[in-house]
C-alpha positions in Angstrom: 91.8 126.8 137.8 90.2 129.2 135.4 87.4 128.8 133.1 84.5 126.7 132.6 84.2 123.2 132.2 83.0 123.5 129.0 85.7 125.6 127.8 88.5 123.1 129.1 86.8 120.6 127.6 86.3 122.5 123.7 90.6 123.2 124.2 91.4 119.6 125.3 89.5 118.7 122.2 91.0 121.2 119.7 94.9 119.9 121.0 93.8 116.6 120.2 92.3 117.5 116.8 95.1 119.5 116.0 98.0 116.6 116.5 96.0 114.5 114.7 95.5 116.5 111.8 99.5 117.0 112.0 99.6 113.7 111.5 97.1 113.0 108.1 95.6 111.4 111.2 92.1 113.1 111.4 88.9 111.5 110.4 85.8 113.0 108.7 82.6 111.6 108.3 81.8 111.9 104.3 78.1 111.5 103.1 78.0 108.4 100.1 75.0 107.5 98.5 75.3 104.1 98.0 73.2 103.0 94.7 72.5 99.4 92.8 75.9 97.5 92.1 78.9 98.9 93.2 78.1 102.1 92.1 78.4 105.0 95.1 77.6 109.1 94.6 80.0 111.6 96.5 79.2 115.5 95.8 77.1 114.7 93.2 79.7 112.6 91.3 79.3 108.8 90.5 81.9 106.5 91.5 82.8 103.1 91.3 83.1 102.2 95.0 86.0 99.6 96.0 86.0 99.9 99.7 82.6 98.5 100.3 81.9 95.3 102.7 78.9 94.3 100.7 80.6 91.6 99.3 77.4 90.5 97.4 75.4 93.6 96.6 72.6 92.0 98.9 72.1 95.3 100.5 70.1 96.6 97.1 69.1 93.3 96.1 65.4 93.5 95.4 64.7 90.2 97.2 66.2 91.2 100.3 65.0 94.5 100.3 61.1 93.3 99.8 61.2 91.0 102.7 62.6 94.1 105.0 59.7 95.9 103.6 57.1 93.0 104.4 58.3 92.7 108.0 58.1 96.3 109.1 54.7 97.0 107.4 53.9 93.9 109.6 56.1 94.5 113.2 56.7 97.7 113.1 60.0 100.0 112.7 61.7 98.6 115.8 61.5 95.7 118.0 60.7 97.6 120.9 62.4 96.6 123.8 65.6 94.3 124.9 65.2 90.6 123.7 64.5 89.4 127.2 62.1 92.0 127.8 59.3 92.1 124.8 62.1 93.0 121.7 62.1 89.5 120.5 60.3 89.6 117.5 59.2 86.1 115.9 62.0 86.6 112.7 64.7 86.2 115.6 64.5 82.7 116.2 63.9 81.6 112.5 67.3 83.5 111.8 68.9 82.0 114.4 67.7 78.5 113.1 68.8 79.5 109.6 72.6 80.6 110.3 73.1 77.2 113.4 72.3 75.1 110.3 74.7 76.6 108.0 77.3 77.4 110.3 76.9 73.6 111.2 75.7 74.3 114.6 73.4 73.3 117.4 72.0 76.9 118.3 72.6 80.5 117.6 72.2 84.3 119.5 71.7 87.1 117.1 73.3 90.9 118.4 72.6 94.3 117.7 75.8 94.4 115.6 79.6 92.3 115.5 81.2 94.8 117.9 78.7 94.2 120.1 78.5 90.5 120.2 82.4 90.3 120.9 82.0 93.0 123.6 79.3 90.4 125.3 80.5 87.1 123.7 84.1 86.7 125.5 83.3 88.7 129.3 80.5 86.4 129.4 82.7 83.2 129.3 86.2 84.1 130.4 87.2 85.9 133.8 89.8 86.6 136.2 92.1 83.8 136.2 91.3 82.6 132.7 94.0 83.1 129.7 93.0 84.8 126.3 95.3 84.3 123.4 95.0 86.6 120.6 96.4 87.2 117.1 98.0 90.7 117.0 95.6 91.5 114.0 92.5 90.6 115.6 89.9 93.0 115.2 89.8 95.9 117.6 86.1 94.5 119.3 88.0 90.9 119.8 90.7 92.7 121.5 88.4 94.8 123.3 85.9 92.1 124.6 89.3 90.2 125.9 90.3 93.5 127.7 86.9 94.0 129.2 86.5 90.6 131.1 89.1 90.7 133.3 91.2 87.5 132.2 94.9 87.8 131.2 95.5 87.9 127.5 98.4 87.2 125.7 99.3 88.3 122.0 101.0 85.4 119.3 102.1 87.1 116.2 100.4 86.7 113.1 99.4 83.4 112.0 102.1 82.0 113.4 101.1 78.7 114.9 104.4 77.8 116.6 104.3 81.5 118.6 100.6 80.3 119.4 101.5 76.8 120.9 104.6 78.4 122.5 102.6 80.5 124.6 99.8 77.8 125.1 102.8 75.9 126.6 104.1 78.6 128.8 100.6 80.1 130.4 97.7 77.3 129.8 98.8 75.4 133.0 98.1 78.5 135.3 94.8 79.0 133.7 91.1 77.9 134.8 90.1 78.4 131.5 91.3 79.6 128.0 90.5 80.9 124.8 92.1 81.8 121.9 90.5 83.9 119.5 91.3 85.3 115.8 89.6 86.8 112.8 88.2 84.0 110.4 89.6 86.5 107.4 91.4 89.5 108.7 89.5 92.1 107.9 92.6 94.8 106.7 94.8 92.4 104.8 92.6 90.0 103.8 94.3 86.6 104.5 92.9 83.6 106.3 93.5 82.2 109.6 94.4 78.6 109.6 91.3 77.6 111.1 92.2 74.2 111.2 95.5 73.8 112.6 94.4 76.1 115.3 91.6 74.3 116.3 94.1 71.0 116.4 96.3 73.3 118.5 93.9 74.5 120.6 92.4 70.8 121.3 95.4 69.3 122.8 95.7 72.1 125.2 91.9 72.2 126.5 91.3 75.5 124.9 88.2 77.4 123.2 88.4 78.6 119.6 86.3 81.2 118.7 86.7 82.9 115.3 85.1 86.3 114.0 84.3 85.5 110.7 82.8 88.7 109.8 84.6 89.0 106.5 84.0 85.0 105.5 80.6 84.1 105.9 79.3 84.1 102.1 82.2 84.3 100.1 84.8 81.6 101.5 84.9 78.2 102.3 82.6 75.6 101.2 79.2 77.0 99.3 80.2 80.4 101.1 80.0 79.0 104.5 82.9 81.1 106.4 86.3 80.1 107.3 85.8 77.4 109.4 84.7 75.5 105.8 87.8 76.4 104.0 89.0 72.4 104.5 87.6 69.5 103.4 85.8 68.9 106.3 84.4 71.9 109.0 86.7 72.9 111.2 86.3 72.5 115.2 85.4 75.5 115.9 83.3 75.6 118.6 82.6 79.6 119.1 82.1 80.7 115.4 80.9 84.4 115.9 80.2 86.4 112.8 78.1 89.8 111.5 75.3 90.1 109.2 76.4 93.6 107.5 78.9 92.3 105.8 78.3 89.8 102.4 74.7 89.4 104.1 73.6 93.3 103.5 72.0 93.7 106.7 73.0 94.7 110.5 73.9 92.8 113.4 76.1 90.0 115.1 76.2 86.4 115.8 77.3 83.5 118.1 76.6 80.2 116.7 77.9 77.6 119.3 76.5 74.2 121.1 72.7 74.7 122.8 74.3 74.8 126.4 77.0 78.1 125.1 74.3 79.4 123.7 71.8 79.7 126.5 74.6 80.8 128.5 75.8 83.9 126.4 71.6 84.9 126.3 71.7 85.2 130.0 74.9 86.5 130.5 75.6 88.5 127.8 75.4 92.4 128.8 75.5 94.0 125.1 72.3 91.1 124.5 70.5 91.5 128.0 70.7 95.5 127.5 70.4 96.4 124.5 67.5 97.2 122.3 66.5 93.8 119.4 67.7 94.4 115.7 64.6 95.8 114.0 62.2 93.3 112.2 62.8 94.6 108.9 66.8 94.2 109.3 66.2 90.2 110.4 64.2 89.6 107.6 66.4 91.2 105.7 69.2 88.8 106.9 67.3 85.7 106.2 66.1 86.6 102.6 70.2 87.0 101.8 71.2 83.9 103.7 68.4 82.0 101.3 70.1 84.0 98.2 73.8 82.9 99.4 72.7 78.9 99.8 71.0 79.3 96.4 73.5 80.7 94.3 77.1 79.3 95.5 78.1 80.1 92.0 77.7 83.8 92.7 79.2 83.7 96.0 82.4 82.7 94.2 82.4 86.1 92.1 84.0 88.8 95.0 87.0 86.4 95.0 87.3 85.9 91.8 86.8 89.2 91.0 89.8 89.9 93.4 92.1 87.6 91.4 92.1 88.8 88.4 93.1 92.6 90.1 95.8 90.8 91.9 97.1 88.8 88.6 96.9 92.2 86.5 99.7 93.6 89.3 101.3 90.8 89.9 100.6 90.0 93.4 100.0 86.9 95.9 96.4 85.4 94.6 93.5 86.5 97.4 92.0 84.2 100.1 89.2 86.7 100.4 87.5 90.0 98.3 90.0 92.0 100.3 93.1 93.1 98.5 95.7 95.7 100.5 97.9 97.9 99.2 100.2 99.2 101.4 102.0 102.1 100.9 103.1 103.0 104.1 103.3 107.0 104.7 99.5 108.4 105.9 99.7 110.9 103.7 100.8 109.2 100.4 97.9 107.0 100.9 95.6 109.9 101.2 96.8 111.2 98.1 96.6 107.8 96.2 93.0 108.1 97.3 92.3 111.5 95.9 93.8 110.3 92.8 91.8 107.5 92.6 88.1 109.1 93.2 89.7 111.9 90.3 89.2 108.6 87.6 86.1 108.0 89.1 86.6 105.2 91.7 86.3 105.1 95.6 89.0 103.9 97.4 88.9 104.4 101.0 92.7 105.1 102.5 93.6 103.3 105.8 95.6 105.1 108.0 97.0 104.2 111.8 95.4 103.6 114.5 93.1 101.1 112.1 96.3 99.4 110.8 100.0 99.2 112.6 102.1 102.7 112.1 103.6 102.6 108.9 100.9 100.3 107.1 99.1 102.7 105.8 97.3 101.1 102.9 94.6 101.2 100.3 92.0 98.6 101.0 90.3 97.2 97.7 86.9 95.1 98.4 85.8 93.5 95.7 81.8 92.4 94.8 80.2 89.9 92.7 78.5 93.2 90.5 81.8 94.4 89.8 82.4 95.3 86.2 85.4 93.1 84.8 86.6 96.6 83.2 86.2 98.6 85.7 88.9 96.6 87.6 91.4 96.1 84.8 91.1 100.5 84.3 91.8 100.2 88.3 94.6 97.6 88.2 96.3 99.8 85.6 95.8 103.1 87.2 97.2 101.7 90.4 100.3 99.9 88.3 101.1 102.7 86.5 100.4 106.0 88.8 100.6 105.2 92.3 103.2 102.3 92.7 105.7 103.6 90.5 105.6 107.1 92.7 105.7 105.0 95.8 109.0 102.8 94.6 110.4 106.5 93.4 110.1 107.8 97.1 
């Protein structure tokens, strides 16, 4: 062997940087100065920002931001410590009562963020010998947490209910345990689970739900209460796991579940037991916006909305969410749609493998309740008239 450590490890990075680039597969981190609304300032320039998970502009809402303000002038910066050590802050348990009660739960445990939750969430209750059932679009920290704890886990295709009780039928009888999980609202397409059927399916074969509704809670289902809401009556969803930095504005993750799961997941959950507490200001934060959202279900209703009438002016599928994909396949077209895009003054984030399946590469539209009603129709045009005419020519 020759050479240093170091240096082997600089050239193993620079090989793998330089097939990725090859490949309109690199990533760069880009500074954005996110502002009031939806409005977002790269090199100096204003744009209109469509690729934004603050479904509800709560992040610069001047409620939300006064109660982060009033908790750290009164805790402190950070919490401190892990939550079992001295990190657990008074505004913990008071969010935790807020988000049970809307989630229509007994209890609640509040992360550090969604990844993180997942990561603890589904170690903590399945094992060697236990089955996991996924959807093949599940978000990578679902997938991930499944991995981690050591049970086998199986993949159904997409939505597809008969694939899911097909496999239920073929592996649940070798299983202690088993849980199947899914995204509430996928978070790259956009489209709903069906909550309810799966909970129905999952019932008659003795198996968990849980649901990641990181991309529901506040703008679907009844008064903005997440996917498992989207029926008539709440789903059965026993594990309904969810993030607050999403249409909430703020940081962190959630399990809200029955009392016993929930004491459970606080004593066996690693990514809870070590990890440092969300800061005051970010809990407070989090319940100022849940108090906006049951407030204002009129409001909550706009991101949708707002989606539809983008869809209608293209002549797509109507939304089930604020997220809106258009897929265009090639990385590097979709790179280019994007540079075209932030040229007319809009930001549209282009999503490239290994985020979404090879040959999916897409723009990813999110769509808030401050989003002009021009602004879209000047997008829905530039995007019907510029960039899906080029992609039917190639």
């Amino acid at each position: 062997m020759t050479g240093s450590p170091t240096t082997s490890l600089d050239e193993f990075a620079r090989v793998k940087l330089e097939a990725l680039e090859a490949q309109t597969l690199r990533r760069r981190l880009i500074e954005t100065d996110r502002r009031e609304g939806a409005i977002a300032f790269r090199d100096g320039r204003r744009l209109v920002s469509f690729c934004c998970n603050d479904y509800l502009n709560l992040s610069q809402h001047e409620t939300v931001k006064r109660a982060a303000i009033e908790a750290t002038e009164k805790y402190g910066t950070g919490s401190g410590a892990s939550r079992l050590v001295s990190g657990n802050h008074p505004l913990f348990r008071e969010l935790e009562i807020r988000l049970a009660e809307w989630k229509q739960a007994e209890d609640c445990v509040v992360f550090g963020s969604g990844y993180m939750a997942n990561l603890g969430i589904i170690p903590a209750l399945m094992r060697e010998g236990d089955l996991i059932i996924a959807d093949e679009l599940s978000h990578a920290c679902l997938l991930s947490g499944s991995k981690l704890s050591g049970a086998r886990v199986e993949i159904f295709r997409h939505n597809d209910m008969a694939h899911l009780q097909a496999l239920l039928a073929a592996h649940r009888g070798g299983a202690r345990h088993c849980l199947v999980v899914t995204d509430g609202i996928f978070s790259m397409d956009g489209d709903a689970a069906p909550v309810e059927d799966m909970a129905e399916i999952a019932r008659r074969h003795e198996a968990w739900l849980m649901t990641d509704d990181a991309h529901g809670l506040g703008v679907v289902g009844r008064e903005g209460r997440g996917s498992s809401f989207m029926g008539e009556t709440k789903a059965d969803v026993p594990l309904q796991m969810g993030t607050l930095s999403k249409a909430i504005g703020a940081y962190g993750g959630y399990l809200c579940a029955s009392a016993p799961v929930a004491d459970l997941i606080r004593t066996r959950a690693r990514t809870l037991i070590y990890s440092t507490g969300l800061p005051p200001g970010t809990a407070a934060a989090a319940i100022a916006a849940l108090d906006f959202i049951k407030a204002n279900p009129d409001y909550c209703r706009r991101p949708v909305e707002k989606a539809r009438s983008f869809t209608r002016a293209l002549g797509l599928p109507d939304p089930e969410s604020p997220i809106v994909p258009v897929i265009l396949g090639d990385a590097e077209a979709t790179l280019a749609a994007s540079k075209l895009l932030e040229t007319e003054g809009y930001l549209v984030t282009g999503i490239r493998p290994p985020t979404v399946p090879a040959g999916t590469a897409r723009l990813r539209f999110t769509f808030t309740a401050e989003h002009d009603d021009a602004d879209i129709a000047r997008l829905a045009a530039i995007v019907r008239e510029r960039i899906l005419p080029r992609q039917a020519a190639e």
